[in-house]
C-alpha positions as CSV (number, residue, x, y, z in Angstrom):
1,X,7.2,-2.2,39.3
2,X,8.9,0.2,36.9
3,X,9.0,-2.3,34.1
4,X,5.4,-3.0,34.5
5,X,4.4,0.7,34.8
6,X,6.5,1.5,31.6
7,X,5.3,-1.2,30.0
8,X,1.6,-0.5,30.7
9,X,2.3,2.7,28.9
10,X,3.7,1.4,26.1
11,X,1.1,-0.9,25.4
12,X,-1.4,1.9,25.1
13,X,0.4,4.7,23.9
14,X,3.7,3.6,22.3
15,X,2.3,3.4,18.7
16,X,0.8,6.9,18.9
17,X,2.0,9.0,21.9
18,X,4.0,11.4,19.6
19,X,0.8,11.7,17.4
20,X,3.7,12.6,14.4
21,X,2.7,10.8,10.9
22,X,4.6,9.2,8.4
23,X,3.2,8.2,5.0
24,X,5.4,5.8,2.7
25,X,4.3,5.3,-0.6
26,X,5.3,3.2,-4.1
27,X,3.9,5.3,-7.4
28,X,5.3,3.5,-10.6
29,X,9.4,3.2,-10.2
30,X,9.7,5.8,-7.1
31,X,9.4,5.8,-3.3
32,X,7.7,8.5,-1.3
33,X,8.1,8.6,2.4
34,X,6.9,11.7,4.1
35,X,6.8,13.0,7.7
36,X,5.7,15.5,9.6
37,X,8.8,14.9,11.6
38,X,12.4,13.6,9.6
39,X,13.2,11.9,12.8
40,X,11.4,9.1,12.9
41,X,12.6,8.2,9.3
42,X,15.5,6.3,9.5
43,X,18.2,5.6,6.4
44,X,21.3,3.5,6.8
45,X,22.7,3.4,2.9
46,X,20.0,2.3,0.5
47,X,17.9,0.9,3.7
48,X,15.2,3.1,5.0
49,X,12.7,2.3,7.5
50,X,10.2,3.6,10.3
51,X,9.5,2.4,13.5
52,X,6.7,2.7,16.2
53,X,6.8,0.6,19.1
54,X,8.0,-0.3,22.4
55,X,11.8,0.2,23.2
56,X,12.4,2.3,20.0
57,X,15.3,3.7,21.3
58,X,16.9,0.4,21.6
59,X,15.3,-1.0,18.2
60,X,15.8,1.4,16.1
61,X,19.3,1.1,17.2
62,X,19.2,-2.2,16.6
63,X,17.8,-1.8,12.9
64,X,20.5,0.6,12.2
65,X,23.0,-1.7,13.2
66,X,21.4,-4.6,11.1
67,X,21.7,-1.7,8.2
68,X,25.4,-1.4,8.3
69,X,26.4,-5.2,7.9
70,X,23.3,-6.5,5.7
71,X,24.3,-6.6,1.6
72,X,20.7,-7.0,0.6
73,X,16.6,-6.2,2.2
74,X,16.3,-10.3,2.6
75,X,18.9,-10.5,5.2
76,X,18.1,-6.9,6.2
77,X,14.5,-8.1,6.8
78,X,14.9,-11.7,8.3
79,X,17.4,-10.1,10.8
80,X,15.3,-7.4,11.9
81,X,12.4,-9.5,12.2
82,X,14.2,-11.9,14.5
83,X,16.0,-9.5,16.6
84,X,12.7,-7.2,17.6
85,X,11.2,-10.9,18.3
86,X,13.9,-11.3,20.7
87,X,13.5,-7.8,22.5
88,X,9.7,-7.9,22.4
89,X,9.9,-11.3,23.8
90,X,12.3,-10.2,26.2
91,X,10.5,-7.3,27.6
92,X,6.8,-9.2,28.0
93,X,8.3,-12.0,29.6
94,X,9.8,-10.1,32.0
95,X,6.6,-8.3,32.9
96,X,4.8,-11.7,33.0
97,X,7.4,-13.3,35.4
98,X,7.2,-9.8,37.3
99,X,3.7,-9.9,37.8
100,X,1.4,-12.5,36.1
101,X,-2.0,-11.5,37.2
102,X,-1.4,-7.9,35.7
103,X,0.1,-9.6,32.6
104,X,-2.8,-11.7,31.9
105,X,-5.6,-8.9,33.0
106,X,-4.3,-5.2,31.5
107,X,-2.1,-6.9,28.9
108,X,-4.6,-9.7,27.6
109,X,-7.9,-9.5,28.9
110,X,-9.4,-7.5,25.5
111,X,-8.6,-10.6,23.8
112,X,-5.6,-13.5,22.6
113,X,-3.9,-11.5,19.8
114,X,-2.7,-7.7,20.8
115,X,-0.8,-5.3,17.8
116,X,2.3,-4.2,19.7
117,X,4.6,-2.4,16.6
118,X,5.3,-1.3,13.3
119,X,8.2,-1.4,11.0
120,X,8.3,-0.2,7.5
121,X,11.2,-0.9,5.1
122,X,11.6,0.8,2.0
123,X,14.7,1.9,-0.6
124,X,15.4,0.5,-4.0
125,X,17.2,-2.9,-5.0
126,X,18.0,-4.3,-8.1
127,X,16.3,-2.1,-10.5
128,X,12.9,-2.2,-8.4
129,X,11.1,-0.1,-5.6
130,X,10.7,-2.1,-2.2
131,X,8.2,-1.4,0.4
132,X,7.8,-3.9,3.4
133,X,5.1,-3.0,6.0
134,X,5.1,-5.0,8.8
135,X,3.4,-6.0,12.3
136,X,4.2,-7.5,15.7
137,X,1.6,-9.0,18.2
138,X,1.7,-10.4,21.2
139,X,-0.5,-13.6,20.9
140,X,-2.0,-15.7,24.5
141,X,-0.9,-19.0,24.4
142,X,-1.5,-21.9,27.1
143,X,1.2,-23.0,28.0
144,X,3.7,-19.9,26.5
145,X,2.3,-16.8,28.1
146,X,4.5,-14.6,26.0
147,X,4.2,-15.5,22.0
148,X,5.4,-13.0,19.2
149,X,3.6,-13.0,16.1
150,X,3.8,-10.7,13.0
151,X,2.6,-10.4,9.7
152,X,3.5,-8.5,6.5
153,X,2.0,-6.2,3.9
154,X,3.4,-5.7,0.8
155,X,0.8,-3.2,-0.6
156,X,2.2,0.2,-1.6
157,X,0.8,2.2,0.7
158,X,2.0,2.8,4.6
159,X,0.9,5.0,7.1
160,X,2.2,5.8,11.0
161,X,0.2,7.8,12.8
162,X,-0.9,8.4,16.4
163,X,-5.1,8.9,17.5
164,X,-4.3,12.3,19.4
165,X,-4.4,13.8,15.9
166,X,-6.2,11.5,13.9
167,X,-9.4,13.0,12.2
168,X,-12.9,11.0,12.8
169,X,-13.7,8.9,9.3
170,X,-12.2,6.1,7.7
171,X,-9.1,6.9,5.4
172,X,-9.0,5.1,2.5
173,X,-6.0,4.3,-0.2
174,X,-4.8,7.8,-1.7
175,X,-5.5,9.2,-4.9
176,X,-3.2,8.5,-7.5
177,X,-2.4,11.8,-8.8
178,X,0.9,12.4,-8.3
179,X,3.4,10.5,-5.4
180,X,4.2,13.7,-3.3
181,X,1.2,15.1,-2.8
182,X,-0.8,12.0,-2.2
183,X,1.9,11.2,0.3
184,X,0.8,15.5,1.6
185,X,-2.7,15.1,0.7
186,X,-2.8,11.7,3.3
187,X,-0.6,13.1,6.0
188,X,-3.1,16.3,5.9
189,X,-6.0,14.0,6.2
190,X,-5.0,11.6,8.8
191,X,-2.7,13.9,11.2
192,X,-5.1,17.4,10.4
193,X,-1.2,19.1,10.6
194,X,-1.7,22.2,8.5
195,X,2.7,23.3,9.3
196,X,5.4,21.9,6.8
197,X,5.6,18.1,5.8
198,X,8.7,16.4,4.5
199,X,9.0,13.8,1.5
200,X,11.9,11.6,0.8
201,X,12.1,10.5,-2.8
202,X,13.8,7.9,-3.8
203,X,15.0,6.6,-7.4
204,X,16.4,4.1,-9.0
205,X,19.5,7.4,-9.6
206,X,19.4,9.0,-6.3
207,X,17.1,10.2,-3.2
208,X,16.5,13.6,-2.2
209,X,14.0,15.4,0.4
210,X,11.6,17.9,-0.2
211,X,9.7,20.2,2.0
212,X,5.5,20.7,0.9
């Protein structure tokens, strides 16, 4: 029953509970990530990413451990794709095998394809900016109850951000007048948090935060 409670939970709220925002952001040869909380950005040597989701305790210490004994974002990215798979695979199985009529009504009934997490990946590699934005669902399958699904976005543009703070109105791309304060000017929009925002830069030289 605790596994199905907590996971009820994280279905609804796990993307957004914290209702803290993180923007990431390519402008011409330089990343911009910024946060209205330096926790959830994560950086193992050039590798940088954000994650919302269930479990994020376990998978961000999962990623982090990916970090340390991957040479380049390929086999940073194929191996943190697989092992969240694994662990989101892992944890709606065992709710299904738990209890399969409140699997298939409160986890399904709103449709076959459900968004369950976010992982962003950004830093610099040979010469060049990287941003990876990319999403897990849970899919409905006949005869596999539990399928794990994602897909990837390579625009320039991220954002993490939970409903509790999100402003009515649609937020489009950001302006292109400067990387760290689009990256303020969006996290102002879509989070309505007036108190201190922090930006990672990164370069092809170095990476520094600043506080706007």
């Amino acid at each position: 029953m605790k596994t199905i409670v907590t996971l009820y939970f994280y279905l609804f709220f796990a993307l957004s509970a914290s209702g803290q925002t993180v923007v990431c952001l390519v402008r011409s040869d330089t990343v911009f990530a910024g946060t209205t909380d330096k926790s959830k950005i994560n950086s193992i040597g050039k590798f940088n990413f954000v994650f919302a989701g269930p479990l994020d305790t376990i998978a961000t210490r999962e990623l982090s451990r990916i970090a340390t004994i991957s040479a380049h974002f390929n086999e940073f990215h194929d191996s943190s794709i697989h092992t969240l798979k694994k662990i989101f695979n892992a944890l709606f199985s065992n709710t299904h095998d738990q209890d399969s009529n409140f699997f298939n009504k409160q986890v399904l009934e709103y449709g076959v394809t459900r968004a369950i997490s976010k992982v962003c990946f950004f830093g610099y590699e040979k010469g060049k900016p990287v941003l990876i934005n990319i999403s897990f669902y849970l899919n409905k399958r006949i005869k596999h109850p539990v399928v794990i699904s994602y897909g990837e976005d390579l625009s320039p543009f991220a954002v993490f951000s939970g409903p509790p703070s999100v402003r009515k109105g649609a937020v489009g791309f950001p302006r292109n007048f400067g990387g760290a304060d689009e990256v303020q000017s969006t996290i102002r929009i879509v989070s309505n948090n007036d108190g201190p925002i922090d930006i990672l830069i990164i370069t092809r030289k170095r990476s520094a935060w600043i506080r706007k």
